[in-house]
Each structure stands twice: as C-alpha cells, then as structure tokens.
N, C-alpha and C positions, 0 to 999 in steps of 0.2 A: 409445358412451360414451367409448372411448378419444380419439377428436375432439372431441370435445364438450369435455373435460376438454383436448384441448389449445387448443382456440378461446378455451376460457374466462383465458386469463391473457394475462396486459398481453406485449406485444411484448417480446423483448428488446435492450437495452440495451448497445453495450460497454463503457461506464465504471461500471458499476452498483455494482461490487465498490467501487469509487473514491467513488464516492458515499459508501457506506457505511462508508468507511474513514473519508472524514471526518467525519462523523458522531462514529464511534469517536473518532478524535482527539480532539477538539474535546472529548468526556467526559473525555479522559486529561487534559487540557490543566488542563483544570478540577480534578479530580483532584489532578495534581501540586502544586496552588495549595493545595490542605486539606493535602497531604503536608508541604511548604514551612513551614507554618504550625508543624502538629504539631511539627514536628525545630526548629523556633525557640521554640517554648515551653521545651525543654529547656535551653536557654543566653539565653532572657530575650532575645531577638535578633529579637521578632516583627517588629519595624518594619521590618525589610530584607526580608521575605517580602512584604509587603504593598506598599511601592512600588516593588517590585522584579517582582512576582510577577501584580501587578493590570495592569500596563500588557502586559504578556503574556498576560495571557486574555482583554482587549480586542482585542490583535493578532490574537489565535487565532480569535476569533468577526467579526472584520470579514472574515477568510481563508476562515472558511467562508460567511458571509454573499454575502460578492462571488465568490468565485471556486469555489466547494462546487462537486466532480466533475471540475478543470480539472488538468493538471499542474501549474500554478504552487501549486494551493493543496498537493497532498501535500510536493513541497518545503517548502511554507512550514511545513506543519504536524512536518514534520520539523526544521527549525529553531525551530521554538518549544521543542518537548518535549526535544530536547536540551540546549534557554537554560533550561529548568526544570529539568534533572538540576541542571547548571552552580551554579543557584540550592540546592539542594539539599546540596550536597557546601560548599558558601560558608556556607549558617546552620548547617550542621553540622560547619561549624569543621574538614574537608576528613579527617574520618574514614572508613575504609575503606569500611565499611559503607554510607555513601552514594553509594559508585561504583558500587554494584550496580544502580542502576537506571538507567547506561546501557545495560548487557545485556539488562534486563527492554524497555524503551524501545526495543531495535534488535529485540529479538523482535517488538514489537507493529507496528512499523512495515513487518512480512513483507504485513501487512492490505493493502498495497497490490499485492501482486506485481510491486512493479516495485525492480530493482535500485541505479538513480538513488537513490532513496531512500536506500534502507539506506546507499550510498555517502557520500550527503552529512552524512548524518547522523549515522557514522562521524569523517567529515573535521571538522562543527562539534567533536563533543567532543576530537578529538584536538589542533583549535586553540588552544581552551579551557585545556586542560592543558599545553600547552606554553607558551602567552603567561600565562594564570595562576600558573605554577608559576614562570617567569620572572620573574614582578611582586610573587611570595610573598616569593622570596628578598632582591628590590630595597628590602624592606620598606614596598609601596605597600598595605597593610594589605588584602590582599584572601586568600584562601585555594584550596588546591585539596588540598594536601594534610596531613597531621597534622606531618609531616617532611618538608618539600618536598627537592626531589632531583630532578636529571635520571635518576637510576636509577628513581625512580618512575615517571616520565613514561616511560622506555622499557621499562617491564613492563607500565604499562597500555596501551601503544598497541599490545604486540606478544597480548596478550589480547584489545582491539577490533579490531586487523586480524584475526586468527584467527577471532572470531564472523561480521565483514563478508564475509569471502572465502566462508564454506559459505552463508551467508544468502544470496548474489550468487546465486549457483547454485540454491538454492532458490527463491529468485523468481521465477530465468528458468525453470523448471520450472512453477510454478503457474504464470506468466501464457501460459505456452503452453498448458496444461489445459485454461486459463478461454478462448483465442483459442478454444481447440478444441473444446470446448461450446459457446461463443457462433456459429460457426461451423453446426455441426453441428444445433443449433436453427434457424438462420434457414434450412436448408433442409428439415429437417421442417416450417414454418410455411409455406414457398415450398409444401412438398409437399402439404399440406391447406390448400386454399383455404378463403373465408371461407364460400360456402355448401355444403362439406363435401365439392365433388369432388376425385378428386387430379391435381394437375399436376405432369408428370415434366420440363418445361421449367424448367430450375432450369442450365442453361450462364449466364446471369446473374449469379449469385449468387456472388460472388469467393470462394473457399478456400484455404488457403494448408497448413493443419495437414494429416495423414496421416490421421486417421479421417474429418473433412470432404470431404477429395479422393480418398477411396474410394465414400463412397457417394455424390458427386455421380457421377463416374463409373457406377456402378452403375444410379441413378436414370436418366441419360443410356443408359446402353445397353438400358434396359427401354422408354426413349419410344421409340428407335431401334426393337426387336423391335416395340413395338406399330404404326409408324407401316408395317414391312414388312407387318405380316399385313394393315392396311388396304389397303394396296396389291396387295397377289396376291389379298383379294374381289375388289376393283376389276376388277383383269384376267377374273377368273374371270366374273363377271357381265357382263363386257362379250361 
C-alpha cells in the first residue's frame, strides 16, 4: 500500500512552490486592483485606480501567462504588487494606513522562498518613497505621504529594511527545506521503481542538503552490503 500510494503521484517538480506562488500572485494582483478602487471611492479619485490600476493587472496576467514558474516572472510579480501598494498609498491621498500593505505584500511574497524577491521588492517601495516623497514636495501633484518629509521616508525605510533583513533569512530557510524534500523525494521515487522493486543505485541522483546526503549514503552502503553477501554465495557455491 505504502508503494502504491507513492507510485500514485505525479513526479516532483523543483519549481512547483513557484508555480503556485504565481498563481497566488497573480490573485493578489487582482486583488489589490478591487483594494485601489475601494480606497478611491472614498475621496471620489476612482479614475486614477482604474487607468492606473488596469494596465497593471494586464502586466500581471501577460507575466504569468508567458513566463508562470520562471524567475523572471516572481520578480516581475513582485514589482507589480509593490507598483499596486504605490497606487494605494496615491488614491489614498498618502495616509498611514495604506503603507501597511507593503508589510502585508513583503509577507506574502515569502510564498516564494526565494530571498531576491523579498529584496527587490523592498528596494521598488523604498524607490517609490524616496522619488515620490521627493516629487510631493516639488509640488508635482503626486502623493506618498500625508505630510511629506525626508523623516518620513527614513522611518519607513528603516521599518522595510528591518522586515527585508528577518524575511532574507527566512527564505533562505524554507528554500533549503523545500531543496531538501524535493531532494529527499527524488530518491524515495529513484528507491521504488515503477514496477514496485527497490533500487539502492541512487549514486545518480545529485544531493546537496543534510537529510538527502544522509540517506543517499545509507541507501548506497545497503546496495554495497547486498552486493557483498551476493558475492561470498558466489564463492561459496563456487
């Protein structure tokens, strides 16, 4: 049964998590575009969500359309949703309360376990605020904050460095988890062949992680003991 139950699922994958993040995006994207909306009904300001808002979830869906599963596209999907906070914090007229959802946004961007991300995505808002906050003050009619201020800009940036820097860490944590079960699977799968013998010939099968290159090892020194005992029959019957 235990075989059986593992023959029965699809192979695995190493970007599958990536797949699925974009996926996830791709909903937030969308998402953020009903959020955009909502926060401009309240200051009568819908028309800037909308030409502003649309051509970024066309970006967002040609990103996953062409490139769904690739690194370019988690990058890209991470500068969308941050050009969507950006849009956010602009129809709401650069109140507090919509800077929160770059925090919420660099959370959900962990979906990738990859550190690049979280980075860039970091760096777009923190350009954002600094050339926005810059263009506020020039009076080029744009917004970032309620009271713009280079002290604002360096409160919020030393709040997204301080989420970027533990999230970095965290990534690199899950994506070595995920190496490490995707790993560790491809030689359980190597280990149960497809018509249900086992094969300890798994030297093949690259490892890199500490649980994977333990039990390849292990695997390898049980083919090793099996291939000795066939040899001392051998002698023996000879």
């Amino acid at each position: 049964m235990v075989q059986e139950s593992m023959l029965a699922r699809k192979p695995v994958t190493a970007n599958g998590y990536h797949v699925r993040g974009d996926d996830l995006m791709l909903g937030v994207v969308v998402l953020q575009l009903v959020t955009a909306m909502a926060i401009e009904v309240q200051y009568s300001y819908i028309h800037v969500a909308l030409w502003a808002g649309l051509p970024l979830v066309a970006l967002a869906g040609a990103n996953w359309w062409l490139l769904r599963g690739t690194f370019a596209a988690r990058m890209g999907f991470a500068f969308i949703s941050m050009a969507m906070i950006a849009l956010h914090i602009q129809v709401g007229l650069g109140q507090n309360v919509y800077h929160f959802g770059v925090f919420v946004t660099l959370a959900i961007l962990l979906v990738y376990r990859d550190w690049r991300v979280v980075v860039l995505g970091a760096t777009v808002i923190a350009v954002h605020h600094a050339l926005f906050n810059a263009l506020q003050q020039a009076g080029w009619g744009v917004v970032c904050f309620s009271n713009a201020g280079w002290d604002q800009v360096i409160v919020h940036a030393l709040y997204v460095v301080a989420q970027s820097a533990v999230e970095v860490w965290v990534a690199a944590v899950l994506a070595y988890e995920a190496r490490q079960a995707f790993e560790t699977r491809q030689l359980i799968e190597r280990f149960v062949t497809a018509d249900g013998r086992l094969d300890l010939n798994v030297q093949d099968v690259a490892v890199s992680t500490d649980l994977a290159s333990g039990l390849s090892r292990a695997l390898l020194q049980m083919r090793e003991a099996f291939v000795q005992v066939e040899r001392a029959k051998a002698v023996a019957a000879a």
